[in-house]
N, C-alpha and C positions, 0 to 999 in steps of 0.2 A: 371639550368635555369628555369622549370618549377618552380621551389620554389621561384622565385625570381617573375615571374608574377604571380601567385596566390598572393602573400602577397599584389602586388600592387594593382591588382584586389580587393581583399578584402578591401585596403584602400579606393578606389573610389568609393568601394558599401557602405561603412560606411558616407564617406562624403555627397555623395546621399541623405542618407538615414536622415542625420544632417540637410541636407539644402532645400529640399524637402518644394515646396510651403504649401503642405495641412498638413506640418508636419510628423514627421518622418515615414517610411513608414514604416506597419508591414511586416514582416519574418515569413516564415513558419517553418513548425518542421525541417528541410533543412539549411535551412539559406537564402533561397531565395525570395528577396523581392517582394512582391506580391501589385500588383496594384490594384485599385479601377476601375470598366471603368463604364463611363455612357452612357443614352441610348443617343442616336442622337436626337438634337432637332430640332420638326418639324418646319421647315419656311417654313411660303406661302407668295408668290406671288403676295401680295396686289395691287400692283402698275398693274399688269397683269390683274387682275380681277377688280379694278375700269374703269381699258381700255376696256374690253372685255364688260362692261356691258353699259359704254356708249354708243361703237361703235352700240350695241344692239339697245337701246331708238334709235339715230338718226336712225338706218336705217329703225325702223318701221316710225319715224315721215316721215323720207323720202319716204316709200310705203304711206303715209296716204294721203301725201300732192299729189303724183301720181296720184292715182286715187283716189282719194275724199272718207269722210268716209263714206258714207253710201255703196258704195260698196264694200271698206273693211269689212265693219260691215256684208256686204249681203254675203261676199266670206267665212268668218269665221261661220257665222250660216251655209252655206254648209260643214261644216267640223264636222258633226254630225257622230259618228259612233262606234261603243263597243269597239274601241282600244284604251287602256292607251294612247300610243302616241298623238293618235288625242285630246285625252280632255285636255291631256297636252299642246301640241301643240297651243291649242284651246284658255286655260287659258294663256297662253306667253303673245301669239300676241295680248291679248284684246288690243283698246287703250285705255290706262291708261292717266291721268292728264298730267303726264309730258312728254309723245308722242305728246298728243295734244297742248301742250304750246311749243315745240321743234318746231312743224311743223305751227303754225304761228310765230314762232321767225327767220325761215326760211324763208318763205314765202315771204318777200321783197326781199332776198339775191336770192332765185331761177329766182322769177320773177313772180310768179304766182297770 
């Protein structure tokens, strides 16, 4: 009986080996068919990251429109200080063009 499922076995690894999308598959000194793997390809999360970076701009336009910019601008020159974080921080929050065209395109919809 085992002679009878090896044969078949070997049948199935031959047709396999026939019909194999990327062509026939190589064999080692064994006889056993050895696959190709590749690596995993990276996908990001676009759709996540244009949301994440919007939500970002309105919510500085909506701090700016808050409290007005020049006290933004006076809260962020207090944020002077030798830690990475803070000039990081610092350079984020400037407002940029499209904070300040965000927070008058707002500005009727708030009421301000």
């Amino acid at each position: 009986m085992a002679g009878k499922n090896l044969s078949e076995f070997n049948r199935r690894v031959k047709h396999y080996a026939k019909t194999h999308k990327d062509g026939p598959v190589p064999v080692d000194a064994y006889g056993k068919p050895v696959y190709k793997t590749r690596m995993p390809r990276l996908r990001l999360p676009w759709g996540a990251m244009v949301m994440v970076l919007t939500l970002a701009f309105a919510l500085k336009a909506f701090i700016v429109l808050r409290i007005g910019e020049d006290q933004y601008r006076n809260r962020l020159a207090a944020l002077d200080g030798p830690g990475f974080g803070k000039r990081v921080g610092k350079f984020v929050m400037q407002p940029d063009p499209l904070t300040l065209k965000l927070r008058d395109l707002a500005r009727p919809i708030i009421g301000q």
